[in-house]
C-alpha positions, 0 to 999 in steps of 0.5 A, spaced: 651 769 406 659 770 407 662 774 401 667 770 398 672 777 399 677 780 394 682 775 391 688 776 394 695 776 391 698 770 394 692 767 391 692 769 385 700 767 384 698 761 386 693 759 381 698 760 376 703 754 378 697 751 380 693 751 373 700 749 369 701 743 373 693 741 371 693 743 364 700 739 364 696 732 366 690 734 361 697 734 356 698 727 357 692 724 358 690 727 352 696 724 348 697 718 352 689 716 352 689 712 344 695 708 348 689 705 352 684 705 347 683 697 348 683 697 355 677 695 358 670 694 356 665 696 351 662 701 355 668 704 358 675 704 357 681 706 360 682 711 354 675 715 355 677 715 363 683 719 360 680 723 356 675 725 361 680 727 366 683 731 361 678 735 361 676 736 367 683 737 369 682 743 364 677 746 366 679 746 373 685 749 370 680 755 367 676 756 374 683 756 378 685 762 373 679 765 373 676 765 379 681 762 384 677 762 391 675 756 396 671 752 392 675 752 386 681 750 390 678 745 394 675 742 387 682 742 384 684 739 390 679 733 389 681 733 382 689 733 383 689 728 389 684 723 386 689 724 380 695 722 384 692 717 388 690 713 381 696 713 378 700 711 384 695 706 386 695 702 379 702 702 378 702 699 386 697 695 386 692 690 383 686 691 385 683 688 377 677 690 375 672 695 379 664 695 376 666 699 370 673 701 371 678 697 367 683 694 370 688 699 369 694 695 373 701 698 370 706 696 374 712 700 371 714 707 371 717 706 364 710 708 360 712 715 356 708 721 360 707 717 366 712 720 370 710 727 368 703 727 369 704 724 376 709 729 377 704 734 375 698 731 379 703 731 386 706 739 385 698 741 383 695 737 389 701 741 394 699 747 390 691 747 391 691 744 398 696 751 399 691 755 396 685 752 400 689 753 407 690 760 403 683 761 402 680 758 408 685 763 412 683 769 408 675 766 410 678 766 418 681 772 418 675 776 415 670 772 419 673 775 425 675 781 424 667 782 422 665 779 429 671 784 433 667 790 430 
Protein backbone atom coordinates (compact mmCIF):
# COMPACT_ATOMS: atom_id res chain seq x y z
CA UNK A 1 0.00 0.00 0.00
CA UNK A 2 1.36 3.56 -0.99
CA UNK A 3 1.36 6.11 1.79
CA UNK A 4 -0.72 8.87 1.28
CA UNK A 5 2.63 11.41 2.32
CA UNK A 6 2.73 14.46 4.32
CA UNK A 7 -0.04 17.09 3.75
CA UNK A 8 1.52 19.47 1.87
CA UNK A 9 1.28 23.46 2.33
CA UNK A 10 -0.70 24.03 -0.75
CA UNK A 11 -3.18 21.46 0.38
CA UNK A 12 -3.60 22.63 3.47
CA UNK A 13 -4.09 26.16 2.11
CA UNK A 14 -6.38 25.10 -0.20
CA UNK A 15 -8.95 23.14 2.05
CA UNK A 16 -9.73 26.33 3.94
CA UNK A 17 -11.17 28.09 0.96
CA UNK A 18 -12.64 24.75 0.09
CA UNK A 19 -14.05 24.04 3.30
CA UNK A 20 -15.67 27.62 3.60
CA UNK A 21 -17.60 27.33 0.39
CA UNK A 22 -19.17 23.69 1.78
CA UNK A 23 -19.95 25.01 5.10
CA UNK A 24 -21.70 28.01 3.13
CA UNK A 25 -24.11 25.60 1.15
CA UNK A 26 -24.72 23.53 4.35
CA UNK A 27 -25.95 27.33 5.53
CA UNK A 28 -28.44 27.80 3.00
CA UNK A 29 -29.51 24.51 2.70
CA UNK A 30 -30.08 24.19 6.18
CA UNK A 31 -32.11 27.72 6.26
CA UNK A 32 -33.81 27.24 2.99
CA UNK A 33 -34.98 23.44 3.53
CA UNK A 34 -38.50 24.67 5.82
CA UNK A 35 -39.06 26.48 2.26
CA UNK A 36 -39.58 23.41 0.74
CA UNK A 37 -41.05 21.25 3.14
CA UNK A 38 -44.35 20.58 1.01
CA UNK A 39 -42.48 19.63 -2.20
CA UNK A 40 -42.56 16.07 -2.89
CA UNK A 41 -43.82 13.23 -1.55
CA UNK A 42 -44.41 11.65 2.01
CA UNK A 43 -41.58 9.78 1.74
CA UNK A 44 -39.07 11.95 0.67
CA UNK A 45 -39.26 15.77 0.24
CA UNK A 46 -37.46 18.44 -1.24
CA UNK A 47 -36.43 19.69 2.19
CA UNK A 48 -34.85 16.24 3.72
CA UNK A 49 -32.84 16.30 0.57
CA UNK A 50 -31.58 19.84 1.81
CA UNK A 51 -31.34 18.84 4.92
CA UNK A 52 -28.97 15.87 3.96
CA UNK A 53 -26.99 17.91 1.60
CA UNK A 54 -26.19 20.11 4.34
CA UNK A 55 -25.03 17.48 6.11
CA UNK A 56 -22.96 16.13 3.84
CA UNK A 57 -21.70 19.06 2.80
CA UNK A 58 -20.49 19.70 6.51
CA UNK A 59 -18.94 16.91 7.05
CA UNK A 60 -16.84 16.83 3.92
CA UNK A 61 -16.01 20.19 5.07
CA UNK A 62 -14.52 18.73 8.42
CA UNK A 63 -12.66 15.79 6.58
CA UNK A 64 -11.18 18.43 4.21
CA UNK A 65 -9.87 20.44 7.33
CA UNK A 66 -8.73 17.52 8.97
CA UNK A 67 -7.52 15.57 6.55
CA UNK A 68 -7.06 16.99 3.45
CA UNK A 69 -5.77 14.02 1.24
CA UNK A 70 -6.97 12.40 -2.25
CA UNK A 71 -9.75 10.68 -1.06
CA UNK A 72 -11.13 13.46 0.73
CA UNK A 73 -10.68 15.92 -2.14
CA UNK A 74 -12.00 13.60 -4.57
CA UNK A 75 -15.32 13.06 -2.56
CA UNK A 76 -15.82 16.83 -1.80
CA UNK A 77 -15.39 17.05 -5.62
CA UNK A 78 -18.34 14.26 -5.84
CA UNK A 79 -20.34 16.15 -3.47
CA UNK A 80 -19.54 20.04 -4.81
CA UNK A 81 -20.08 18.82 -8.67
CA UNK A 82 -23.32 16.87 -8.03
CA UNK A 83 -24.44 19.84 -5.90
CA UNK A 84 -24.04 22.37 -8.82
CA UNK A 85 -25.04 20.15 -11.45
CA UNK A 86 -28.70 19.78 -9.56
CA UNK A 87 -29.03 23.42 -8.84
CA UNK A 88 -28.31 24.32 -12.59
CA UNK A 89 -30.12 21.45 -13.74
CA UNK A 90 -33.35 22.24 -12.05
CA UNK A 91 -33.43 25.84 -12.64
CA UNK A 92 -32.97 24.91 -16.48
CA UNK A 93 -34.41 21.98 -16.89
CA UNK A 94 -37.74 20.24 -16.06
CA UNK A 95 -37.03 16.68 -15.82
CA UNK A 96 -40.42 16.47 -13.11
CA UNK A 97 -40.34 13.72 -10.99
CA UNK A 98 -37.53 10.85 -10.68
CA UNK A 99 -38.66 7.73 -8.55
CA UNK A 100 -38.57 9.39 -5.31
CA UNK A 101 -36.65 12.94 -6.17
CA UNK A 102 -39.33 15.46 -6.19
CA UNK A 103 -39.96 17.61 -8.86
CA UNK A 104 -37.82 20.17 -8.00
CA UNK A 105 -38.19 22.69 -11.03
CA UNK A 106 -37.40 26.46 -10.15
CA UNK A 107 -36.98 28.22 -13.09
CA UNK A 108 -35.69 31.47 -11.32
CA UNK A 109 -32.87 32.60 -9.76
CA UNK A 110 -35.00 34.94 -7.48
CA UNK A 111 -35.29 32.40 -4.44
CA UNK A 112 -33.29 33.86 -1.39
CA UNK A 113 -29.96 31.87 -0.99
CA UNK A 114 -30.02 30.15 -4.32
CA UNK A 115 -27.38 32.55 -5.99
CA UNK A 116 -25.38 32.11 -3.10
CA UNK A 117 -25.32 28.44 -2.47
CA UNK A 118 -24.87 28.04 -6.33
CA UNK A 119 -21.83 30.34 -6.02
CA UNK A 120 -20.53 28.48 -3.07
CA UNK A 121 -21.15 25.01 -4.80
CA UNK A 122 -19.14 26.29 -8.30
CA UNK A 123 -15.99 27.89 -6.50
CA UNK A 124 -15.96 24.65 -3.84
CA UNK A 125 -16.23 22.35 -6.86
CA UNK A 126 -12.88 24.59 -8.89
CA UNK A 127 -11.18 24.56 -5.51
CA UNK A 128 -11.45 20.48 -4.87
CA UNK A 129 -10.90 19.40 -8.55
CA UNK A 130 -7.65 21.61 -7.77
CA UNK A 131 -7.05 19.80 -4.62
CA UNK A 132 -7.35 16.56 -6.53
CA UNK A 133 -5.11 17.43 -9.34
CA UNK A 134 -2.57 18.97 -6.19
CA UNK A 135 -2.91 15.73 -4.60
CA UNK A 136 -2.73 13.43 -7.22
CA UNK A 137 0.38 15.29 -8.33
CA UNK A 138 1.99 15.04 -5.19
CA UNK A 139 0.96 11.15 -5.21
CA UNK A 140 2.81 11.11 -9.03
CA UNK A 141 5.75 12.95 -7.87
CA UNK A 142 6.50 10.31 -4.80
CA UNK A 143 5.81 7.33 -6.85
CA UNK A 144 8.52 8.09 -9.10
CA UNK A 145 10.88 9.40 -7.10
CA UNK A 146 10.58 6.00 -5.21
CA UNK A 147 10.72 4.22 -8.44
CA UNK A 148 14.09 6.38 -9.45
CA UNK A 149 15.64 5.00 -6.26
Amino acid sequence: MVSPGPVTPAARALSLPAAAALLVDTYVHLNDAPYYAHVGSGVLTQAMLFRGQAAVAAAVALLLLARPRRAAWALAFAVTASALTAVLLYRYVDVGALGLLPDMYEPTWDVPGKVLSAAAEASATVLTAAGVLLRNTAAARASLSRTAR
